[in-house]
C-alpha positions in Angstrom: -8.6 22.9 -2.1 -9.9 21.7 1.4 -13.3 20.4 -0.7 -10.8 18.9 -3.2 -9.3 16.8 0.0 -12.6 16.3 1.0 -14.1 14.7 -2.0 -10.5 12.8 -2.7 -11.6 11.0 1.0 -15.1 9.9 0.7 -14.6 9.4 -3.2 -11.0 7.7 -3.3 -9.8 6.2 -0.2 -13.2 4.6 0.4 -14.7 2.5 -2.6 -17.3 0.6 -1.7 -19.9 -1.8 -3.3 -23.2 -2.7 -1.7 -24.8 -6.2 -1.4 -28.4 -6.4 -1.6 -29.2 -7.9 2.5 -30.5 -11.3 0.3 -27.2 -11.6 -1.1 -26.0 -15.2 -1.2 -22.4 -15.7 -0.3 -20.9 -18.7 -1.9 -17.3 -20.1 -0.4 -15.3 -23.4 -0.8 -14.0 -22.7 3.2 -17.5 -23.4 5.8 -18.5 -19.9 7.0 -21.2 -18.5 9.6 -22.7 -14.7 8.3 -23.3 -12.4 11.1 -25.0 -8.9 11.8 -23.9 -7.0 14.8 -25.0 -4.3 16.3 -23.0 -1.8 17.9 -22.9 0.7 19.9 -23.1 3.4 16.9 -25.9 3.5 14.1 -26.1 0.8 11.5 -25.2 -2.4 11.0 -21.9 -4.6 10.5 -21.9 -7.4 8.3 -19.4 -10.5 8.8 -17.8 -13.7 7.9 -16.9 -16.6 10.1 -14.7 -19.1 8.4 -13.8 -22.4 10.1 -11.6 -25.3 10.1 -11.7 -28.2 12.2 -8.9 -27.6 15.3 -7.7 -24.6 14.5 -4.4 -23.1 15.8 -6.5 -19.4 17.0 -8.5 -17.3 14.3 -7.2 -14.0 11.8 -9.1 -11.1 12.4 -8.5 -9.5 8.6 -9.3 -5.5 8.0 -9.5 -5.5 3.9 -8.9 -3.3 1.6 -10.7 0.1 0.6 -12.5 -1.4 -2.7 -15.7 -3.9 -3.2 -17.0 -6.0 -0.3 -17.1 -9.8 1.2 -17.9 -11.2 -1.9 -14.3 -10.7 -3.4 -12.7 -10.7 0.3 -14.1 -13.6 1.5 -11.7 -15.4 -1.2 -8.6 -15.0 1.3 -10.3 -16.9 3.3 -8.9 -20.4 1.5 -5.8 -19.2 1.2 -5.3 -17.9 5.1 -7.1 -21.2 6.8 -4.7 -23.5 4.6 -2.2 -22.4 7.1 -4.7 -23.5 9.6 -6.7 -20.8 11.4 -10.2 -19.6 11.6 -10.8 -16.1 9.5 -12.9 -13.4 10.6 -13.7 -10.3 8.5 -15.7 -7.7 8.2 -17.5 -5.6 5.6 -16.6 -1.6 6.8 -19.9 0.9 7.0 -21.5 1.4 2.7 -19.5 -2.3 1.9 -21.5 -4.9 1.2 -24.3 -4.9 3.6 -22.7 -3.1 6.6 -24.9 -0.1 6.8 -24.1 3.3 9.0 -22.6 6.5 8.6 -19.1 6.4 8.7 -16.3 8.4 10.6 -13.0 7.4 11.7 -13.9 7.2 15.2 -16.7 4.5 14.1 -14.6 2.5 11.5 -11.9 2.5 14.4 -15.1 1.4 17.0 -16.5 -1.2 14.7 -12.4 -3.0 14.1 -12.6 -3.0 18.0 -16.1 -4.5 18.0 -15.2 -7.8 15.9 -11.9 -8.0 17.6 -13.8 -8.6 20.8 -16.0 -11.3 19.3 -12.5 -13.0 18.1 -11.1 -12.4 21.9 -13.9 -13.8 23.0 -13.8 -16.9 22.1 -10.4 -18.1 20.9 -8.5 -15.6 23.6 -5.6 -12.7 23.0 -3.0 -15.4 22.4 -4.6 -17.2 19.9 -5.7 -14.3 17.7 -3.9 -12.4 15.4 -4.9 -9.2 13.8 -4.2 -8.8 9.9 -4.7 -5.6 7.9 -4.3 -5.0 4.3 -3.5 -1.5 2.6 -6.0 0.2 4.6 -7.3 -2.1 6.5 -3.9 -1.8 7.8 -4.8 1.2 9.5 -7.2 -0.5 11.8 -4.8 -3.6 12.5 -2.9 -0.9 13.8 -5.1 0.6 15.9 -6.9 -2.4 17.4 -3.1 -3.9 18.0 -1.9 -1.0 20.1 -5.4 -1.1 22.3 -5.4 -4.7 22.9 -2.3 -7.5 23.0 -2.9 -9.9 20.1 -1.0 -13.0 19.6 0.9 -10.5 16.5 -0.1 -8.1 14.2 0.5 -8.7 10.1 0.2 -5.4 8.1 0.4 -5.8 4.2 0.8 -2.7 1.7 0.3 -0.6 4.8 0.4 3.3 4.6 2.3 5.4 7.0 -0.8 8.1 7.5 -3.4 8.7 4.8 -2.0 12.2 4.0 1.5 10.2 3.2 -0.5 8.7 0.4 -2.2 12.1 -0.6 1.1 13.6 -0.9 1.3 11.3 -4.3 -1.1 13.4 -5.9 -1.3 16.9 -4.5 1.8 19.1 -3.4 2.8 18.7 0.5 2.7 22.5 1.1 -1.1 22.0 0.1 -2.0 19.3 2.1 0.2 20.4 5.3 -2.3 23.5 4.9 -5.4 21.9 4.8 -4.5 18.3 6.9 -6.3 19.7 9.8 -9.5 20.3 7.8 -9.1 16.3 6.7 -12.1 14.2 7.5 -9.6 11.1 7.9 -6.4 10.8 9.2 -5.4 7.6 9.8 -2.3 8.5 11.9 -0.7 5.2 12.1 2.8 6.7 12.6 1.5 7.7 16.4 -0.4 5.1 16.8 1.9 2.0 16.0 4.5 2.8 18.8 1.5 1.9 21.4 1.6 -1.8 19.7 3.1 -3.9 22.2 2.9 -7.6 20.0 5.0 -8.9 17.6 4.8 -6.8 14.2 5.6 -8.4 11.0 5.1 -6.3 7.5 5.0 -6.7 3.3 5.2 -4.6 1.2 5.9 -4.5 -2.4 9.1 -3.1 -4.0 6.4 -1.9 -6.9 3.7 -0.5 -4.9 2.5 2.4 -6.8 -0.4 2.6 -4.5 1.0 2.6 -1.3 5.0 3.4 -1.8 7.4 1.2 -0.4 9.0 4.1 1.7 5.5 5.0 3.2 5.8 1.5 4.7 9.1 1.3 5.7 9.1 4.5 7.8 5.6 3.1 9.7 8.0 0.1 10.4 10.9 2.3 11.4 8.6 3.6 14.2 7.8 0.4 15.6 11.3 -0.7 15.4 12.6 2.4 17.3 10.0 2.0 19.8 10.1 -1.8 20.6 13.5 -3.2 20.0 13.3 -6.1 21.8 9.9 -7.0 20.3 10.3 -9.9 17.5 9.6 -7.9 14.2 10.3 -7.9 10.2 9.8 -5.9 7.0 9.5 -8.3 4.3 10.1 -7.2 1.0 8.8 -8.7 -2.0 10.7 -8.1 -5.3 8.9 -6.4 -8.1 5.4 -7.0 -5.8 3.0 -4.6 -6.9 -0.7 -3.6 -4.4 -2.4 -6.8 -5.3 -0.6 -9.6 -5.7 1.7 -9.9 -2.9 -0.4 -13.6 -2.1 1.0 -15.4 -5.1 4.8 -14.4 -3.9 6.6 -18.2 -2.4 8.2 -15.4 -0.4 5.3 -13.9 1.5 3.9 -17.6 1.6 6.9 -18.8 3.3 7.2 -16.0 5.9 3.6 -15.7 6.8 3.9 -19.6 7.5 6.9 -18.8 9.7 4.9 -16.1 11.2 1.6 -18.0 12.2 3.5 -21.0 13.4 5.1 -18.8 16.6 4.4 -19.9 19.7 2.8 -16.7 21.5 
């Protein structure tokens, strides 16, 4: 059963899709590519969007499938409400290269948050993570102070989601033999910005109640820190975008003064 966990990791919660190095991305939104080196083996690939004066810059943590070629497509939508983007291709996506471990993926989220610190400063950049990409919006939120932090379809801790498929008595068992973790739900209390979180009332991916008790956390934690689970009717994992809801409230949300 502990291989069965195993193989569910690398083979399910990670699908990635590698770009040739020559690959030619191809945007409507101006971009710069970069390569960075960090301080662990490999590579990290990412994209730079731009518009002219913006208001600070979204660092976004995608999703677990394809690479920049598909993700770079938020980029329209999230600099129409007048930000820069950044976003990264994680380790085997793409053309980010490296082994890959939790502690790294956590490492390399730091290492582009920096860049975006950098040069727009904390108060002008806001960290955005989707599904779980949410897991490093998390983590990079509770070790630095971002203007906010946006999760969308975020889990509560990857063995939450596992608990879908396979008995909890099995996975309590084996959970400490688990290569990732993604424990969130200790992690989010350390987040001392602004929180805001969607979720879908349809989500069979990531359940609705998986991100409601992540939010409860926060909420218990921070009570006097400006917050809000947004729930979007009969949203499913993938479409939350196209909801006037979510557009309206993530318009509310990047318009706050920090």
């Amino acid at each position: 059963m502990t291989k069965l966990l195993q193989y569910f990791q690398e083979k399910v919660v990670f699908l990635p899709t590698p770009l040739a190095k020559e690959y030619q991305f191809d945007f409507d939104v101006p971009f710069d590519e970069h390569f960075w080196e960090t301080p662990y083996e490999g590579l990290i690939n990412a994209l730079h969007f731009r518009v002219q004066q913006p208001h600070g810059i979204i660092v976004y943590y995608h999703g677990n499938a394809d690479n920049l070629s598909r993700w770079g497509n938020i980029a329209k939508e999230l600099t129409s409400y007048g930000y820069d983007v950044l976003l990264m291709d994680y380790r085997g996506y793409g053309k980010s290269t490296g082994p890959r471990s939790e502690k790294v993926l956590y490492a390399d989220a730091q290492f582009v948050y920096d860049y975006a610190r950098e040069m727009y400063g904390e108060d002008r950049t806001v960290v955005y993570g989707r599904s779980l990409g949410g897991a490093f919006a998390v983590k990079t939120g509770a070790d630095n102070n971002p203007k906010a932090v946006i999760l969308e379809a975020a889990f509560y801790n990857l063995q939450d989601v596992v608990n879908q498929w396979l008995p909890g008595k099995v996975t309590d068992r084996v959970s400490p033999k688990m290569t990732y973790h993604f424990l969130s739900n200790r992690i989010i209390k350390q987040v001392s910005s602004p929180l805001y979180q969607f979720h879908g009332t349809k989500d069979r991916t990531v359940p609705l109640r998986s991100g409601k008790k992540l939010f409860e956390l926060f909420e218990s934690a921070h009570p006097h820190l400006p917050k809000k689970f947004i729930e979007i009717g009969d949203g499913h994992h993938d479409d939350l975008s196209k909801s006037e809801l979510y557009q309206q409230e993530l318009q509310t949300i990047l318009q706050e003064k920090p």
